[in-house]
LOKEPA-387718 format. One record per residue: residue in three letters; x, z, y of N, C-alpha, C, O, CB in turn. Coordinates in pm, whole numbers, plus 50000, padded with zeros to 5 digits. Each point is the difference from the previous one (the first is absolute). Glycine has a CB too. Layout:
N
ALAXZYXZYXZYXZYXZY;...
//
This chain:
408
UNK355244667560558499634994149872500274985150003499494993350090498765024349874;UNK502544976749944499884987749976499494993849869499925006849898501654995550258;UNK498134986249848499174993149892500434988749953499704989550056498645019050026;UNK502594991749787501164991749918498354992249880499185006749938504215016750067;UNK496694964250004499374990449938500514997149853500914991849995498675000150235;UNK500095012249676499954997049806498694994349996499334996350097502015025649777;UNK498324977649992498874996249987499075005450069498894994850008501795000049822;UNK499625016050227499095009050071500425004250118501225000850013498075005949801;UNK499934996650291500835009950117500205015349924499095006849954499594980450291;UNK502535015649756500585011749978500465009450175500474993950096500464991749622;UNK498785030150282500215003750107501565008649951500235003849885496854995550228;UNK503645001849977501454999149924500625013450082500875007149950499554962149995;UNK498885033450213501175010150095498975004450063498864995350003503534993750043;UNK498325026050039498965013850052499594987450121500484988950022500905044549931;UNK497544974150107499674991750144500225015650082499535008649924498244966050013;UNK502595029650145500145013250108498994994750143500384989250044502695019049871;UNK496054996250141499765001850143499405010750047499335008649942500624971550057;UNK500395018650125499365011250061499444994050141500115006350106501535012649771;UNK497874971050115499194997250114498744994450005500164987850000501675011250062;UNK497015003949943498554999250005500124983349966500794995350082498275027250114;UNK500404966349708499664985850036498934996650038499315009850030501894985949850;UNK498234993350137499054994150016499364995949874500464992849912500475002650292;UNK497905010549801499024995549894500054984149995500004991450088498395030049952;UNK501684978049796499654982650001498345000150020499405009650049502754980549752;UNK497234998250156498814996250003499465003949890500774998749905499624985450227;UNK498085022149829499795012549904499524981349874499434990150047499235046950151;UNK501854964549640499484993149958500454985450006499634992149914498995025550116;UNK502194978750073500354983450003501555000249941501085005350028497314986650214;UNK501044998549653501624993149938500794997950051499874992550096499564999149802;UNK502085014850063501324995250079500624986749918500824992750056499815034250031;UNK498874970249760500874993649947499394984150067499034997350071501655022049693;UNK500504971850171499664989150048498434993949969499125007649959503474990750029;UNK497194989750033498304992949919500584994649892501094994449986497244996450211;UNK500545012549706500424991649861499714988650008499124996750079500605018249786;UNK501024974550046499314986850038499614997149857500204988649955501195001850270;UNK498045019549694499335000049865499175001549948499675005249893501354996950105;UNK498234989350142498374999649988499394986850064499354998950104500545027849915;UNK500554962349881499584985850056498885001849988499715009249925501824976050028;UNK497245006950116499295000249970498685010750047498804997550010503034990549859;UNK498855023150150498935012650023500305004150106500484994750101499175013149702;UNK499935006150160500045010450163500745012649959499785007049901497664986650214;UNK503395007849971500845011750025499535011450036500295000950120500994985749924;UNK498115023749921499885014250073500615015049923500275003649885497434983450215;UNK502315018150016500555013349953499345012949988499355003550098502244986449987;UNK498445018749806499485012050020500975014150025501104998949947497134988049916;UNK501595023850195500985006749994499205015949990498925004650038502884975650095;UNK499185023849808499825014949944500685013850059500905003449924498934982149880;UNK500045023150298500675011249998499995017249968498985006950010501244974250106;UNK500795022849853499735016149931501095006350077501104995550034498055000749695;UNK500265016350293501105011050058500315012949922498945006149987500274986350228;UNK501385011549751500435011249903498965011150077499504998250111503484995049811;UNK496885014650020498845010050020500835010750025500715004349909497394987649942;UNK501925014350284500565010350027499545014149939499975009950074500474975550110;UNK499355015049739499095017349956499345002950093499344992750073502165019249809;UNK498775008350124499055003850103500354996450150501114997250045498375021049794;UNK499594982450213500715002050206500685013050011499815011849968497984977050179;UNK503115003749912501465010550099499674998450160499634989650055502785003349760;UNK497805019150241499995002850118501354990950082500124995350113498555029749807;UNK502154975349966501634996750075500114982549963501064994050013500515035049922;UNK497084963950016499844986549954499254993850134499165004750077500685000449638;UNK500714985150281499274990950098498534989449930500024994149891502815005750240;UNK496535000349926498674987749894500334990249941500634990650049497915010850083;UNK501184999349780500414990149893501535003249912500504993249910498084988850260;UNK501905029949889501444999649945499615013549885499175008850022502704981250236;UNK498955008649620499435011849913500995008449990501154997050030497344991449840;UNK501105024750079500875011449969500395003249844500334990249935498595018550277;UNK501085000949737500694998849856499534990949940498824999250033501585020549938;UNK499964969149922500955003549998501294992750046501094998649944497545011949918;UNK500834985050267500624993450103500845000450082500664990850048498055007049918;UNK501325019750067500255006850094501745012250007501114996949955495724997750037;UNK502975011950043499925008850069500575012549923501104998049950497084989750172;UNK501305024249859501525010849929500534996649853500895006949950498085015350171;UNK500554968349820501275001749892500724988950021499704988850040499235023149776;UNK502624996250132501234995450042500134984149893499254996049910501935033950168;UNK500074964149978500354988449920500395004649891500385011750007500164975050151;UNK499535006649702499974984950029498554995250011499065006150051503144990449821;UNK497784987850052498734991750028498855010449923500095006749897501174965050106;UNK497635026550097498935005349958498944986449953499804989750065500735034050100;UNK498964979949716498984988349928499134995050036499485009450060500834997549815;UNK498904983450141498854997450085498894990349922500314989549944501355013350274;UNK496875003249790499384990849861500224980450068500014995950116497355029849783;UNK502774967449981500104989350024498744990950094498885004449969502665001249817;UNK498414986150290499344987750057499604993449925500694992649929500315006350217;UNK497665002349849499004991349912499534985250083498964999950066500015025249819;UNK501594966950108498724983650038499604993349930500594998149894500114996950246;UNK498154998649890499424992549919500714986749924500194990450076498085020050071;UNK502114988049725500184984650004498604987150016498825003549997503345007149842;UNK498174977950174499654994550045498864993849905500395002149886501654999450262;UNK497034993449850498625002249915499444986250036499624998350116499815030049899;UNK500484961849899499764985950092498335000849977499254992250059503324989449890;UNK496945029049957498124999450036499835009050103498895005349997500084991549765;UNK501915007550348499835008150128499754989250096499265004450088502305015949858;UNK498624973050065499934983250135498884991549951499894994549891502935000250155;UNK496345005150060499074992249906500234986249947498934994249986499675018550127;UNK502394980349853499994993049931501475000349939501105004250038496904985550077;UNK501565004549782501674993549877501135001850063500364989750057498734989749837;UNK501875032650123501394993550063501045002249914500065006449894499374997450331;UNK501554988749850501535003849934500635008350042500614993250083499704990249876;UNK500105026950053501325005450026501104994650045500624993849914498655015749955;UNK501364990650275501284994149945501255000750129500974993850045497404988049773;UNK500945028350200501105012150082499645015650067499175003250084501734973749985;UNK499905029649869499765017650050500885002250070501034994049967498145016149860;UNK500934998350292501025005450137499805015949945498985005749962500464974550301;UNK502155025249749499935013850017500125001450113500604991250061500065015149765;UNK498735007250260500575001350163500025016149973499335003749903499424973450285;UNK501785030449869499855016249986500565004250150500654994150087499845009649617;UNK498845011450278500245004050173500115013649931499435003249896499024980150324;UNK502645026849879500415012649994499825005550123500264994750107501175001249728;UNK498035016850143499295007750143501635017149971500525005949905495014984450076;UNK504525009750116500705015749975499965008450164500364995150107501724994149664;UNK497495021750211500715010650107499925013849966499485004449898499964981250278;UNK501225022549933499725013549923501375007850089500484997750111498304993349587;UNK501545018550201501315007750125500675006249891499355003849903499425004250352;UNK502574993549752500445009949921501405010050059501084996750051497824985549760;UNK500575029850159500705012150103500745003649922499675001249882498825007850261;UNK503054994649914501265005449951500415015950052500495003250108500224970549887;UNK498955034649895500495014450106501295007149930499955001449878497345005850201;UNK503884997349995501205001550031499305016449934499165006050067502244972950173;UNK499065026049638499705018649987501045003450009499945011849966498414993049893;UNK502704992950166501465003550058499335009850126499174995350079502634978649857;UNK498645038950070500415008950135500744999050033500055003250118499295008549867;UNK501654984449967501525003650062500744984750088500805000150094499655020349654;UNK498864966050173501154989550018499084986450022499334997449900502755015049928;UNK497734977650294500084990649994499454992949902499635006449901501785000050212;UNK498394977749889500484993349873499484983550079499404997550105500155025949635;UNK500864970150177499664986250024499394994949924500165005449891501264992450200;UNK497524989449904499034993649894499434987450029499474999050111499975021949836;UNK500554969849984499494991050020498645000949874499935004149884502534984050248;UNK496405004349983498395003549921499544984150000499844993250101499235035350011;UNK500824968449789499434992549984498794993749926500264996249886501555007850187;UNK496704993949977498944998749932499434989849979500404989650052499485026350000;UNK498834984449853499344985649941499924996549916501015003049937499324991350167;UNK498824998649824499954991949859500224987649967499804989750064498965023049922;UNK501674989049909500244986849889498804996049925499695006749900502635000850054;UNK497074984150076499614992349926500154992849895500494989750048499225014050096;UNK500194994149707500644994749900498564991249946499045006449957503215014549992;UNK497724967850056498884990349958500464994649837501084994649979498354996550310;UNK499765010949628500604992449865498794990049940498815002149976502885020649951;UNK499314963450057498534992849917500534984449989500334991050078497305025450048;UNK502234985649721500624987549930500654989550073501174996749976497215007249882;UNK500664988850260500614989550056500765006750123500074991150085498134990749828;UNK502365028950132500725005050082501334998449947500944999950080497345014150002;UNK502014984349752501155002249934500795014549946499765010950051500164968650081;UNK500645019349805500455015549956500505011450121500255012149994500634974649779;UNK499125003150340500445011150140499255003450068500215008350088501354984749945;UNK497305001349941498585006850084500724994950162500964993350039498025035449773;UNK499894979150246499825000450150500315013550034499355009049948498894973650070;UNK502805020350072500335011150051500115001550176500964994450053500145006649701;UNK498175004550312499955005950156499865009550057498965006650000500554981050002;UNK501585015250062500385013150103499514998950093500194990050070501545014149880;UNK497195009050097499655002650137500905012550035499655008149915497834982050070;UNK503475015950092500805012850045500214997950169499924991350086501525012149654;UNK498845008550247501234999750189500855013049928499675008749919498284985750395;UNK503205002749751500945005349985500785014750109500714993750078499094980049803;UNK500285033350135500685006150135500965011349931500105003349882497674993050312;UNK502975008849940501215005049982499835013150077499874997550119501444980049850;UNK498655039449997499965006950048500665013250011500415005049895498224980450086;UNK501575021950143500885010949962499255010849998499254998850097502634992749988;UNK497855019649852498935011749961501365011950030501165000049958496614987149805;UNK501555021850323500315009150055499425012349861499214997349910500734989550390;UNK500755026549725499515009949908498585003949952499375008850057502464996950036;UNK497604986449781498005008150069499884991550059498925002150055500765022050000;UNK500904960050002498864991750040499704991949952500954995949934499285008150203;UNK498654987949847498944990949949500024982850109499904996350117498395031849794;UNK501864967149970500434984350050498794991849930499795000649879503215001550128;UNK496204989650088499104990549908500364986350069500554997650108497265019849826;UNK501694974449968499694984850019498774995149974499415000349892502584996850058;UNK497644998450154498324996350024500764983149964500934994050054497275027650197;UNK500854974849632500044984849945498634995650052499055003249928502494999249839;UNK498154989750364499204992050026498794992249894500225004449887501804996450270;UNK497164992549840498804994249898500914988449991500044996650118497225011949949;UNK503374984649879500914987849962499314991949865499765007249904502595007150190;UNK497304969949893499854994949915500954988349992500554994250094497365016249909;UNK502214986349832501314987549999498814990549903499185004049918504105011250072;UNK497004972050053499784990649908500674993949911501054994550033497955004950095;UNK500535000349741500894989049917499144989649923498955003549945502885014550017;UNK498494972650035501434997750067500254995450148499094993250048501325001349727;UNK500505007550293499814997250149500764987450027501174996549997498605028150072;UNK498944969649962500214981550046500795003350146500494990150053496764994749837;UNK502835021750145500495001550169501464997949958500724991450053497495028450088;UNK502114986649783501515000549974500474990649871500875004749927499095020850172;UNK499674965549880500094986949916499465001949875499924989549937502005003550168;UNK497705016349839499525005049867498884988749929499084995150065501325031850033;UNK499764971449813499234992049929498165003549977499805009749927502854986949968;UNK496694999850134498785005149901500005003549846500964996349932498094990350224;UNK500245018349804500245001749830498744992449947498935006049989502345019949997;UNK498904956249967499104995349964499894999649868500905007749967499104983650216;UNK499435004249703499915001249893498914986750002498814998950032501985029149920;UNK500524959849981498674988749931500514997449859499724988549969499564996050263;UNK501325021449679500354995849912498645003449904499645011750009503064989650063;UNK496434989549831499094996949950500135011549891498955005849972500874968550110;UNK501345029949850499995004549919499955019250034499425008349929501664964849972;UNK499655029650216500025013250066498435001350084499535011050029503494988250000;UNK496564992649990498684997850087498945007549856499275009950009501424960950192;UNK499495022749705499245000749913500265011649916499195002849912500534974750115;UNK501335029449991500265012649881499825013350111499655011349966502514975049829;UNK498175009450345500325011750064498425003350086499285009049957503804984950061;UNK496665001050060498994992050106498554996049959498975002050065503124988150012;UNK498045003449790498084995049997499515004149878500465000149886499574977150241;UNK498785026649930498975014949860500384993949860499734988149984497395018350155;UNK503384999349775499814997349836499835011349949500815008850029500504973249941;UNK497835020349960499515008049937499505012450042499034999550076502124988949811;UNK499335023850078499685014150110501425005450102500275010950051497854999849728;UNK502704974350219500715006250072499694988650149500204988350033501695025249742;UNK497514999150281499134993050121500305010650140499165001250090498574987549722;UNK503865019950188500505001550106501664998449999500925003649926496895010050118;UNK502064980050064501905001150088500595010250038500075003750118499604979949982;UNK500985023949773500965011450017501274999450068500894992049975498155012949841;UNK500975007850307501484995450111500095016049989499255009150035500444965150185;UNK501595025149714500175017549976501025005850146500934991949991499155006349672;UNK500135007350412500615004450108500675015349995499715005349894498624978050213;UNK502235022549952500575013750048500595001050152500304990050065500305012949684;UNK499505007950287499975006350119501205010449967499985008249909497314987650162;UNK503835001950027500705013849998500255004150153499844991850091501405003449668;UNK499215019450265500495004150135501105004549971500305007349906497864997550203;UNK502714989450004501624997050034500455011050098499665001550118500204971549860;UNK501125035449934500405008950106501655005549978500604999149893496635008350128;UNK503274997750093501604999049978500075008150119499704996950115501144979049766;UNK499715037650065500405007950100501605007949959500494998349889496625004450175;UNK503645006750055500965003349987500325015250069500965004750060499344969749904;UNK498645029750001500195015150043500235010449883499945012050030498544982350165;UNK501745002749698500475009049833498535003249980498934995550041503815019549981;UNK497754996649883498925006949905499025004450072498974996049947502455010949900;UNK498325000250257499545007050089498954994950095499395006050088502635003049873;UNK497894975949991499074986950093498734999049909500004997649879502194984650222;UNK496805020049973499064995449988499154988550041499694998450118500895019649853;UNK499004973049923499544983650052498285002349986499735002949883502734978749998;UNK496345017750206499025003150008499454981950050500024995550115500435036749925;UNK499144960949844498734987050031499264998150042499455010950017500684986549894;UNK499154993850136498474996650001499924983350017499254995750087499975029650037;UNK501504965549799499824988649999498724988149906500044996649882502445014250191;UNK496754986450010498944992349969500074986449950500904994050057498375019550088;UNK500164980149778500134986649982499044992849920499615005649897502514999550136;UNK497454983849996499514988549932500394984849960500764994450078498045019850014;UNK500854980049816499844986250006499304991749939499445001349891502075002850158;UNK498504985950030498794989249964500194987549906500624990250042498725016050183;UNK500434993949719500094984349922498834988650020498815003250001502345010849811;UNK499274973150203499254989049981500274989549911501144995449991498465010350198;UNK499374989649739500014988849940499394988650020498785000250021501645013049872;UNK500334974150106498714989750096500514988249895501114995749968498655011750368;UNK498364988549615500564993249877498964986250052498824998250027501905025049737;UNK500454969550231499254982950094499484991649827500545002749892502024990150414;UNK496494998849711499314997549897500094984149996500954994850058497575027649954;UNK500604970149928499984984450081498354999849890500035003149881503504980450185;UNK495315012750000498734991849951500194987349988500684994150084498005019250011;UNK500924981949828499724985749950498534996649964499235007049934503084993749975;UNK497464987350147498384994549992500454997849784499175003149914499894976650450;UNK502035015949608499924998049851501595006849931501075000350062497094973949974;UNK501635030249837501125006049946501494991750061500975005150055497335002449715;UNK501474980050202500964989849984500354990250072499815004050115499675000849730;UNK500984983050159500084989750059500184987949870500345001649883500625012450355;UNK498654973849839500054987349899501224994550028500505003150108497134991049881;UNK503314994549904500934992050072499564989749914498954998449937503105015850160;UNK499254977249918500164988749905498574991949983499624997449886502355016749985;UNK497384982650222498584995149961501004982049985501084996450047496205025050132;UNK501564970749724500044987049955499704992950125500064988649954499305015449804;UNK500384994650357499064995350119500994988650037499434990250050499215033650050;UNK502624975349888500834993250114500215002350114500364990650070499174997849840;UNK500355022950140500105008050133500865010449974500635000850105497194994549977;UNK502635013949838500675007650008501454997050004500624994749908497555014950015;UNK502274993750177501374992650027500875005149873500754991849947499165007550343;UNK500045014349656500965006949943499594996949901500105009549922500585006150198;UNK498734972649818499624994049888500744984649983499604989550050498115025749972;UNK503274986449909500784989349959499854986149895500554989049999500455031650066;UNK497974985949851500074990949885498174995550014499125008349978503355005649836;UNK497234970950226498944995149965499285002749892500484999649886500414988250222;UNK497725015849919498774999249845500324984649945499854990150072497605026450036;UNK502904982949786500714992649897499234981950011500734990149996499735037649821;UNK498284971650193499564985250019499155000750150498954994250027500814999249677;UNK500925014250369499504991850137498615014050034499495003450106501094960149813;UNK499225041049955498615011250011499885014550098499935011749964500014980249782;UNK500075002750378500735008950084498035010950051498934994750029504264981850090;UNK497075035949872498425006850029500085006150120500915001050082498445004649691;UNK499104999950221499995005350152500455012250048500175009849927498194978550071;UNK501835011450114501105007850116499755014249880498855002949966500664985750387;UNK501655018749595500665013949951499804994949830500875002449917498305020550313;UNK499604970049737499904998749854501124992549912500884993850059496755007050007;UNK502354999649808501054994349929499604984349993499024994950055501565028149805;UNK500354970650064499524982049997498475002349900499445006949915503694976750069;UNK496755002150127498454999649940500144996549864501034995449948497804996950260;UNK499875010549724499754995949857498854987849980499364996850100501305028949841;UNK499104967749934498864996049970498665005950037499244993050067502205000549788;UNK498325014450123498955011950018499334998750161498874996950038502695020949778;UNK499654986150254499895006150169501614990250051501174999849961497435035050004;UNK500574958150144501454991850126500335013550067500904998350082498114972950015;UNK500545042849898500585007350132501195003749903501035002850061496785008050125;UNK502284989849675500675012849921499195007849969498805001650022502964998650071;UNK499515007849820499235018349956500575009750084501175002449972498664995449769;UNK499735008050348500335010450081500175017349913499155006349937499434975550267;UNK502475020549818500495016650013499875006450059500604998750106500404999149843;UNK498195013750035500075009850148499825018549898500095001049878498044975050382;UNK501635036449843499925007849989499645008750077500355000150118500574991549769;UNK497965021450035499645006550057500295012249977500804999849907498054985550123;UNK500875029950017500105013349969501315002450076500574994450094498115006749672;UNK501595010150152500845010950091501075003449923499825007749905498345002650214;UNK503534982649920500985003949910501005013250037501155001749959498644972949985;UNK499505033650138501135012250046499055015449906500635010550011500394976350329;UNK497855014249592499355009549950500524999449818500644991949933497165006050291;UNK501575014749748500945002749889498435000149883499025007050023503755010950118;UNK497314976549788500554986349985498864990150079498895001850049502475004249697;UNK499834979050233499404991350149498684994649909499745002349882502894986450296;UNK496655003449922498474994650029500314984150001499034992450006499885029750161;UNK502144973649828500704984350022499394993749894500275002749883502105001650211;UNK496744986549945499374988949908500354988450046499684997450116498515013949826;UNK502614978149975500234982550012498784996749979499305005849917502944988749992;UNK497314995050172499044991350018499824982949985499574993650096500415026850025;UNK500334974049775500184991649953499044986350069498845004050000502025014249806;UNK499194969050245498834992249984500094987150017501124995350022497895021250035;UNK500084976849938500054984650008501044995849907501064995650044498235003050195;UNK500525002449641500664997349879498674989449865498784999950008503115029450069;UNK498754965549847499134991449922499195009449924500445009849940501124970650044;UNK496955015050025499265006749878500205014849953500385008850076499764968849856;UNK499595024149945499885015649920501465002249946500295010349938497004987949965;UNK503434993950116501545001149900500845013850052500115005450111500314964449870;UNK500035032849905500275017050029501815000450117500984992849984497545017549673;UNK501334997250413501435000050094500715006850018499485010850028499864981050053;UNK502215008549920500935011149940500645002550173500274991550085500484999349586;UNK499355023650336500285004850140501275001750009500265008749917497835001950116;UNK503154985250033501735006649916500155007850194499355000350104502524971149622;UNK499615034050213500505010150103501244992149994500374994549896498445031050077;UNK502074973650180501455001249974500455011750092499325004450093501064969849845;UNK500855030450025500515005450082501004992550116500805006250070498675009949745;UNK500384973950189500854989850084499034987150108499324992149935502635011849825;UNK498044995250333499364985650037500764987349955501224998449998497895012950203;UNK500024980749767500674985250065499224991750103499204991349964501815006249814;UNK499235005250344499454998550084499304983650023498964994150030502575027650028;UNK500154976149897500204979049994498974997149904499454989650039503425004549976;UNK496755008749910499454998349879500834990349866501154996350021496715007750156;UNK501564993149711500405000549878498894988549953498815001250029502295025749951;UNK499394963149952498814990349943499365007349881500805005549924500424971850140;UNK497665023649912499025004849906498764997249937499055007649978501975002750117;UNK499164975349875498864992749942499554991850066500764991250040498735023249861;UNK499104985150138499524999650149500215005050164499514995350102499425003249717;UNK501815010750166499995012050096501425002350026500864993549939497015017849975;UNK502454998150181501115005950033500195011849969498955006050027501074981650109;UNK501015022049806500015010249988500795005950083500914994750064498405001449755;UNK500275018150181500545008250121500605011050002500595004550097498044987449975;UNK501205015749765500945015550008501004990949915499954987949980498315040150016;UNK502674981749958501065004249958500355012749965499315010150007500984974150095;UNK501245014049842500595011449907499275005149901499154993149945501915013050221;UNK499195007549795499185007649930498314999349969499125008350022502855002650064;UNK498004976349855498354997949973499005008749894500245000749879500644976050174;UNK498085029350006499255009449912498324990749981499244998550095502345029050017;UNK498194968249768498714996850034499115010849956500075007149900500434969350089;UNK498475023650128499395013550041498794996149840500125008849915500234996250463;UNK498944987249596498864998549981499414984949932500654990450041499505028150148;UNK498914978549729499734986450015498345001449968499445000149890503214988050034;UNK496805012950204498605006250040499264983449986500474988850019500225037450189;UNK497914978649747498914987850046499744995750130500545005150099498435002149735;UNK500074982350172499964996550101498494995050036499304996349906503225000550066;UNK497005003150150498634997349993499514987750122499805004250114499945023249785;UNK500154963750084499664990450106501224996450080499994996450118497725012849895;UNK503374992149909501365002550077500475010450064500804997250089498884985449931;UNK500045030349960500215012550075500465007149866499534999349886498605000650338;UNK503225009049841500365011749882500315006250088500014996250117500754997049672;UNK499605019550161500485013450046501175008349911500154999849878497415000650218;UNK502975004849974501215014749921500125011650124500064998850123502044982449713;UNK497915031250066499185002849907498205001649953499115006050059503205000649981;UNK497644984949820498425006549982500045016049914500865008349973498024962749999;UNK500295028150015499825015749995500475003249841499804992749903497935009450294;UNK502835008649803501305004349864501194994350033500975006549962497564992849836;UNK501794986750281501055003450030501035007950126499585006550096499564977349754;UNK502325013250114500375009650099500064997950096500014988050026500765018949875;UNK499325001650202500044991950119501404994150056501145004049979496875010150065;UNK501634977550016501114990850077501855007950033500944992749970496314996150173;UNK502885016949881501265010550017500595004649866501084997049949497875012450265;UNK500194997549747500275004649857500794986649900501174999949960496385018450071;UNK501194969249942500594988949897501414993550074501094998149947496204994749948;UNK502425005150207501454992450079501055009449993501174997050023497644989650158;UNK500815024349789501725010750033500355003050153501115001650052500224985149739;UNK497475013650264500494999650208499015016450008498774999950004501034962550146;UNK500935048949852499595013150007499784997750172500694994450085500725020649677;UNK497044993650240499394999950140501385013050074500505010649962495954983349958;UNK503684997550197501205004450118501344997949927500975005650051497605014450079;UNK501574975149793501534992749958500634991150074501194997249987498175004249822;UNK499734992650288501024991850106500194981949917500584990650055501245038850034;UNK497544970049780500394989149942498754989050039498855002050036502675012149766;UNK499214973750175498884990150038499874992749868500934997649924499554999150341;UNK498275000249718499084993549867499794982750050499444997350107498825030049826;UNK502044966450013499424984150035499194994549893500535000449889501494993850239;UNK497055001949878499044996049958498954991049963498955001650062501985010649998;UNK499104977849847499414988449996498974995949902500215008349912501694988450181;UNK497174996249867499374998949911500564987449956500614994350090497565019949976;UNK501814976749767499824987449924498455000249974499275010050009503224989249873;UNK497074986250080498685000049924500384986549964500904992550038497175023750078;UNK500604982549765500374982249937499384993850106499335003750096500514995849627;UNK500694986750219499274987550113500734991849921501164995950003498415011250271;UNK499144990849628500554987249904499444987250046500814991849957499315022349835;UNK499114980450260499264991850072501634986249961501175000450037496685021450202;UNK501434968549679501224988549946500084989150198500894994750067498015001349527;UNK499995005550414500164984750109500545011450145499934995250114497304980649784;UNK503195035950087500405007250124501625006750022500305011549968497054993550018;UNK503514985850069501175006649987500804998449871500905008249979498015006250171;UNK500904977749777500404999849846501804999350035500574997550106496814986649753;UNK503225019549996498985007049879500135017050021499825006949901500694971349891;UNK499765027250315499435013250034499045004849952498994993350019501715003450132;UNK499105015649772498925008349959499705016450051499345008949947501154974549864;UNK500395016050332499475010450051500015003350121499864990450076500455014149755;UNK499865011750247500094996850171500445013050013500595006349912497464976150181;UNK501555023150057500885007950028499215004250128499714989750061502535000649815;UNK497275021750193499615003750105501455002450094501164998849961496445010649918;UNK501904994250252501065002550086500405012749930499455004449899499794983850331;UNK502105019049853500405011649962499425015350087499374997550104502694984949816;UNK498035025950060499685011350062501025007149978500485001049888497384997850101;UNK502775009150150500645014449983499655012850018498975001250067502224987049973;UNK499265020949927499615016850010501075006450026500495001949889497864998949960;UNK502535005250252499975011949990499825011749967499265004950085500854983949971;UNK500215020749844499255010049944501205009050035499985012049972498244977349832;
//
């Protein structure tokens, strides 16, 4: 099997072995570390299912199943109910996470025997027997070629009149994909496949991996040959879906302080505030600080802006960009910090200098900005308020908190 890179890992060619591997490690990620979790903590959860062998067979080894897995009926592929896993559920962890990488890994079990008998009295014959299953894995991010793996052995035999030829196929498992032999992992971080394929929405709250099983056989003794089965098989699927916690939805930039290096443009008369807040105002020397709380990966999010240290009762308008400006932007008093596509969310009251978005009736935060929870898009975020104050900064009549970003 090899693994050709599009937007997606696509699995593209058969994999064949016939020699026992080495178990990887049950549960631990092959793909690389994400580095898309500033800020937080990285952990992983992982999920496994084994196709359900029906009843017990005498001619099955433990854990390996029989019909309809098995054993006397002939090829072609025989059907097999699909692999159910869980997708990924961010109120399963006890706290707020993101999503923001799933690993496929799968394992194929096969053995069994299959006997060739010669009903010729009279003549000889020659045959080659060959047994085992195919595995056929299907599922969206695999690509239209799915995952396909051969477990067989092959042999070559000569059958005498009336005699009976078998091939004993050993307990053999293959991994895919197999890192031993350069094979890629099958990671999945794209925000948008993460989110349609991978994390709970609505009632579709399992990971369908549809599979089949066939037994391979090729003989050369005519009409008169009889091919008698008993091939067993299983496989396993895993899903291991790495998350990232955050103490807060977001992160701050662009603060007014004079410390942020990636802040280019001075608070306009020298009104520089304290460490993350925007330029100070009349009101408050620290600034008006931006921040945020709740949870932006749940449907729908809990993300409340937290507005403060702003002048008096004067009412304050919350905007969105879809762009940073990191450098910042002159803006009255203040510096501004999003860009592009500006949405103003709101123009909420204010109480002792404190506002909020959303208050209650409105929408929440994802929804008004246009940033659908697991879209992969980032929200930037800033508040204005007045600050008419004549002897402060003139003739400026307003300000500007630091900025905030989101991820959603």
């Amino acid at each position: 099997m090899t693994l050709a890179h599009l937007s997606l890992f696509v699995v593209t060619s058969l994999a064949t072995s016939t020699t026992p591997q080495a178990p990887p490690p049950s549960c631990l990620p092959t793909c690389p570390p994400s580095a898309a979790c500033t800020g937080g903590t990285l952990q992983t959860v992982c999920f496994e299912v084994a196709t359900d062998g029906g009843a017990a067979s005498s001619t099955c080894a433990a854990g390996l199943g029989s019909p309809p897995w098995d054993s006397a009926l002939p090829p072609p592929s025989l059907a097999a109910p699909p692999i159910l896993l869980p997708r990924f559920d961010p109120a399963s962890v006890p706290s707020c996470a993101r999503l923001i990488q799933a690993e496929l890994q799968f394992e194929c079990d096969v053995q069994g025997s299959l006997a060739y008998y010669n009903g010729s009295t009279l003549s000889g014959c020659n045959t080659i027997l060959t047994s085992g299953e195919t595995f056929h894995v299907a599922h969206p991010v695999l690509g239209p070629a799915g995952l396909d793996a051969t477990l067989q052995i092959t042999q070559f035999a000569t059958l005498a009149p009336g005699a009976t030829f078998t091939v004993v196929l050993p307990t053999t498992t293959l991994f895919e994909p197999d890192l031993a032999q350069g094979e890629l992992p099958v990671c999945i971080t794209d925000p948008v496949v993460l989110a349609s394929e991978f994390l709970v929405n609505g009632a579709n709250t399992t990971l369908r991996i549809d599979h089949a099983a066939q037994i391979v056989t090729n003989g050369g003794c005519g009409s008169g040959a009889q091919v008698i089965s008993s091939v067993c098989g299983a496989i396993r699927a895993r899903v291991l879906y790495t998350y990232c916690t955050a103490s807060a939805p977001g992160a701050s930039f662009c603060a007014g302080d004079g410390l942020d290096p990636a802040v280019t443009t001075p608070c306009p008369c020298g009104n520089v505030g304290a460490a993350g807040h925007g330029c100070a105002n009349s009101a408050n020397a620290a600034g008006a600080l931006l921040d945020a709380t709740g949870c932006s990966v749940t449907q729908p999010d809990t993300v409340a802006l937290l507005a403060s240290g702003m002048s008096g009762t004067t009412p304050v308008t919350f905007f969105k960009g879809d762009q940073s400006a990191a450098g910042g932007v002159p803006f009255f008093d203040g510096v501004r910090c999003v860009d592009g596509a500006l949405v103003r969310l709101a123009t909420n009251p204010s109480s002792a200098g404190t506002s909020s978005y959303p208050l209650p009736g409105q929408l929440a935060l994802s929804v008004r900005g246009n940033t659908p929870v697991g879209s992969g898009l980032t929200g930037y975020y800033q508040v204005s308020y007045r600050n008419a104050a004549l002897a402060f900064c003139p003739p400026a009549t307003a300000n500007v908190t630091n900025g905030y970003s989101i991820v959603w």
